[in-house]
C-alpha positions in Angstrom: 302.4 73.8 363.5 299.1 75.2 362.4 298.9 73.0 359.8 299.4 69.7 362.3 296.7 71.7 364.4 294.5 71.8 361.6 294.7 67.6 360.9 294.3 67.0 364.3 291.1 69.1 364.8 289.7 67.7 361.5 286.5 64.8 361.2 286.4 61.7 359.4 282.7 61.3 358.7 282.4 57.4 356.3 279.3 58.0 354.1 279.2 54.8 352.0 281.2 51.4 352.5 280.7 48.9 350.2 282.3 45.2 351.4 282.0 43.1 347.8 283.6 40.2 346.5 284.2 38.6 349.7 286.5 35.3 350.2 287.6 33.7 352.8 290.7 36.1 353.3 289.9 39.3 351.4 287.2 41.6 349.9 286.8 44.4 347.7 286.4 47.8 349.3 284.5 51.1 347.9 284.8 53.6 350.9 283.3 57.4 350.6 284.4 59.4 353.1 284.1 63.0 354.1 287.0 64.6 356.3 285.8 67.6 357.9 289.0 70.5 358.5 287.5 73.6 360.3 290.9 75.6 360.1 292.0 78.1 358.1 295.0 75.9 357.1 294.2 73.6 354.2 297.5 71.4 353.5 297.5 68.8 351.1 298.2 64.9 352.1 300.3 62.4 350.5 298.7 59.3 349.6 299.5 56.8 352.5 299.0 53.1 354.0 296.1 52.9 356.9 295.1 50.5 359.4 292.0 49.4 359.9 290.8 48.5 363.7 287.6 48.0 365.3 288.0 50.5 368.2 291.1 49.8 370.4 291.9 46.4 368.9 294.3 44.8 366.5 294.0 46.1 363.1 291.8 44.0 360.8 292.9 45.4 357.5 295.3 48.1 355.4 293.6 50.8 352.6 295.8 53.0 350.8 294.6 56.4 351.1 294.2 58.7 348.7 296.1 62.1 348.3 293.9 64.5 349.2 293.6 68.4 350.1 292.6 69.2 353.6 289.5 71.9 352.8 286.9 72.4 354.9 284.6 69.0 353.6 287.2 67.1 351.5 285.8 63.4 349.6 288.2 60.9 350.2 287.4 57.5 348.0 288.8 54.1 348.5 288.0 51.5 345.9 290.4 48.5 346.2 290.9 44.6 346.7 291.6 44.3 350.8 293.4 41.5 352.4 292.2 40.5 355.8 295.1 40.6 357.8 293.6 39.6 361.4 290.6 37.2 360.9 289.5 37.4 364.4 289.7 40.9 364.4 287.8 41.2 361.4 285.1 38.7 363.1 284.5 41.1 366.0 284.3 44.4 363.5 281.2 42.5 361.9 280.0 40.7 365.2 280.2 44.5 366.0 278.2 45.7 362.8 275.2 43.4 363.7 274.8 44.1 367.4 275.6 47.7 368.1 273.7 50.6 366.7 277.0 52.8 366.3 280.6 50.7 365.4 283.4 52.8 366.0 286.7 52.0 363.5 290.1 53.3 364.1 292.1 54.7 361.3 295.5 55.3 361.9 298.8 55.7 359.5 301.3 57.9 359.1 301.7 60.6 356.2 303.6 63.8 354.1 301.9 67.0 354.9 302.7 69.7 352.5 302.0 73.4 353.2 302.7 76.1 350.5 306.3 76.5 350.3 306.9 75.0 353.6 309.4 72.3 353.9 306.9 68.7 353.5 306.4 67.2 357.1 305.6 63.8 358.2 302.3 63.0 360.5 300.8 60.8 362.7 297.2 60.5 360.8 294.8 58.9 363.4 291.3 59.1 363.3 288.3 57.1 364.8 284.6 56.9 362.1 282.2 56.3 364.0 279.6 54.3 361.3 275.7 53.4 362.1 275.8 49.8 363.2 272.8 47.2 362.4 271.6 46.6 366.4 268.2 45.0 365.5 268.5 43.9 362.1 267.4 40.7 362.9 265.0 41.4 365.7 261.5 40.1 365.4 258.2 42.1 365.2 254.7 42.2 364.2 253.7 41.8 360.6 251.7 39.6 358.1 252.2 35.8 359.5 254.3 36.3 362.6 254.0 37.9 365.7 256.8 39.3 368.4 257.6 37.0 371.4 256.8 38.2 374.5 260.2 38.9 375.5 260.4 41.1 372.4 257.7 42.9 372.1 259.5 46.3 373.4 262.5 46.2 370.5 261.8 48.4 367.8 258.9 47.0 365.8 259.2 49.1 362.8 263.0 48.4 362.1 263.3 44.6 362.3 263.7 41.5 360.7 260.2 40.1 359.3 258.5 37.4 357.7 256.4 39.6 355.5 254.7 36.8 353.9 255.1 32.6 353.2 253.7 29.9 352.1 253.5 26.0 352.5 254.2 23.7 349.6 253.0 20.3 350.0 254.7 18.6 347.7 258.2 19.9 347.5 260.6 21.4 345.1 263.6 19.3 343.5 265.6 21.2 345.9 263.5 19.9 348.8 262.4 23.3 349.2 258.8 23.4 350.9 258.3 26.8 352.0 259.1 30.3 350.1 258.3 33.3 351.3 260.0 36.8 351.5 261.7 38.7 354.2 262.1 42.4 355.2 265.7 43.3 356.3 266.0 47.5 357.2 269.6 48.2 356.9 269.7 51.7 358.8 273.9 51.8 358.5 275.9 53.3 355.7 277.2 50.2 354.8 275.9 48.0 351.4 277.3 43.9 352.5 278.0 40.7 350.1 276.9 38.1 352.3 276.7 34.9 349.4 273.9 32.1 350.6 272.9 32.7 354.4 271.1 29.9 355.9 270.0 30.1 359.4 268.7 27.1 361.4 264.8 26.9 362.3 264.2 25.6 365.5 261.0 24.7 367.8 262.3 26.1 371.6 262.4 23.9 374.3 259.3 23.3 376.5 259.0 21.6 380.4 258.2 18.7 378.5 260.7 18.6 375.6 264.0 19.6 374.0 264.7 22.3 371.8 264.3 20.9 368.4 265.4 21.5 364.6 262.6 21.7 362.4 264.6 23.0 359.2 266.5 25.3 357.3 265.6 28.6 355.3 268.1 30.4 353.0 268.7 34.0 351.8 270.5 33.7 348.0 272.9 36.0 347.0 271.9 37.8 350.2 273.3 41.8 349.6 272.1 44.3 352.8 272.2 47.9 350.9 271.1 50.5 353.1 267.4 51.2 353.4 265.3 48.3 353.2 265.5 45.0 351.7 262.6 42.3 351.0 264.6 39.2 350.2 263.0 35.9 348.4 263.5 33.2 351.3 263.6 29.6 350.7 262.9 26.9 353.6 263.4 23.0 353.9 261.0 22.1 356.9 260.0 19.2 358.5 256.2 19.2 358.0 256.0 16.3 359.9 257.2 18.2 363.2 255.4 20.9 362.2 252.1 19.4 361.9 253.0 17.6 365.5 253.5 20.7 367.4 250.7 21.9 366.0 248.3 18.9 366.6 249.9 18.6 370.2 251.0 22.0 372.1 250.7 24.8 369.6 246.8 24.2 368.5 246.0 27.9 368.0 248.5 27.6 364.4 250.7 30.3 366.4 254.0 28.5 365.9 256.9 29.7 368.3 260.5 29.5 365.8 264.1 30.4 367.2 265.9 31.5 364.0 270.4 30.8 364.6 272.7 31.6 361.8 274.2 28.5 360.4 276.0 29.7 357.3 277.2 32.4 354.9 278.7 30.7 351.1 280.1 33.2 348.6 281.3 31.1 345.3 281.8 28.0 347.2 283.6 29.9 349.9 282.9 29.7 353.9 282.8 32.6 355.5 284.0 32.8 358.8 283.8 36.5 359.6 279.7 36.6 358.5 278.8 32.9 360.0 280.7 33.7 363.8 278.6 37.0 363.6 275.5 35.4 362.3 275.6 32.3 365.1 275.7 34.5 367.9 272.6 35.6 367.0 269.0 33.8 368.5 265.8 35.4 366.7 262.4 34.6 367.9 258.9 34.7 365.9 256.4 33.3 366.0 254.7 32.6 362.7 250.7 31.9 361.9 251.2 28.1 360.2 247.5 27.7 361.1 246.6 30.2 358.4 248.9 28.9 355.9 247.8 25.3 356.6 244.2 26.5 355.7 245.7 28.0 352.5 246.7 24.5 351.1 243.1 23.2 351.9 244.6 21.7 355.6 242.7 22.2 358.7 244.5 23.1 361.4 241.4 22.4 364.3 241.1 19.0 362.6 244.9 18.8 363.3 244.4 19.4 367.0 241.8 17.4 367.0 243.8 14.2 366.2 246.6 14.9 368.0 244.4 14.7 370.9 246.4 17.4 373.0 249.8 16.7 375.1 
């Protein structure tokens, strides 16, 4: 009994999760945990099969769990292929990663519990990890080139998304590519995420006068989020043409407002459901200096205004 006291009372602290290889069903799995027992008692557990659930919901996933000794800060490591075994409830796990700064994850399944020369006993292994989410990842703020919306200028400004730095290409790439530039991600969770191509949608945001309208594409290749931060090469189709309108007509200071939506994340030629749901829920705002950039490839953006002869 002391020994079923002993699981009960003990942690289950996740140190490092590594989601790699991802299809459009499964992904490889390299899980470090810590689980804390503060008794005296220090039984050993059989290897079993766990579930995996965002918290209260349907299980997303199975691991197969190690044996392991119950001490006092036992290292428990997972490194296996997982099948996806609820895609909706694997959706809302990582619609959970990138808006919440904590994500709690059930871990339940049931287990051998071995004591000295006590008879083995079966348990009821269920635990809740509670991992650092990514609330903000994406969240705009000042740096080189763009500056925070209004609306979100009280988010935190050292621990979001930014353009650090871009540039305008005139005559573009065989890819169609235009812009390049790189991009400051802070991952502050535990967790290191294959994400394949992400593109998100560029957009110029609706004004009294006129609709919310596409202006392009930019794409993070090969995009992986380790923990700590990551500057990422980005790579942007834009329509000059619209650009150098919005500037001529509304936006004549070069301060260019942009509403950045996930469109897409492509690992191997594979559609990911689970990262794009997550990504397209998402609406970023910057606004990005194009006026300085412009000047930087010999274009005057006054002269601009100038002839677009205001709204």
């Amino acid at each position: 009994m002391s020994s079923h006291n002993g699981i009960n009372g003990s942690s289950l602290t996740v140190t490092s999760l590594v989601l790699s290889s991802p299809t459009s069903n499964s992904f490889h799995l390299l899980q470090n945990s810590t689980i804390g027992n503060p008794s005296r008692y220090h039984p050993q557990l059989d290897a079993f099969n766990a579930s995996l659930a965002l918290d209260g919901g349907n299980p997303y996933a199975y691991i197969q769990i190690p044996a392991i000794r119950a001490t006092r800060q036992a290292i428990s490591i997972v490194d296996q292929d997982v099948a996806i075994t609820d895609l909706a409830a694997f959706t809302a796990y990582n619609e959970a990663v990138l808006n919440n700064e904590e994500v709690k994850v059930d871990v339940n399944g049931r287990t051998g519990l071995h004591e000295g020369r006590l008879p083995t006993t079966t348990v009821d292994y269920r635990k809740t990890a509670t991992m650092k989410g990514m609330k903000n990842l994406l969240s705009s703020n000042n740096l080189y080139k763009q500056r925070a919306y209004q609306d979100c200028l009280g988010l935190n400004k050292l621990t979001g998304f930014n353009v650090t730095s871009f540039e305008i290409k005139l005559e573009p790439e065989e890819d169609g590519t235009n812009m390049v530039g790189e991009v400051l991600i802070p991952n502050p969770s535990v967790l290191t995420l294959s994400m394949g191509n992400v593109t998100f949608l560029n957009n110029l945001p609706a004004t009294p006068t006129t609709p919310r309208t596409e202006i392009g594409t930019s794409t993070l290749t090969n995009l992986i989020l380790r923990p700590g931060p990551n500057n990422i090469p980005m790579r942007s189709v834009i329509n000059q043409t619209l650009v150098i309108q919005a500037i001529s007509s509304t936006y004549k200071d070069g301060m260019l407002p942009v509403e950045i939506v996930g469109k897409s994340a492509v690992y191997e030629g594979q559609s990911l459901s689970y990262f794009e749901k997550a990504l397209q829920g998402l609406t970023q705002k910057v606004v990005l200096d194009v006026g300085s950039a412009l000047k930087e490839v010999g274009l005057d953006p006054a002269a601009l205004a100038a002839f677009g002869g205001g709204e």
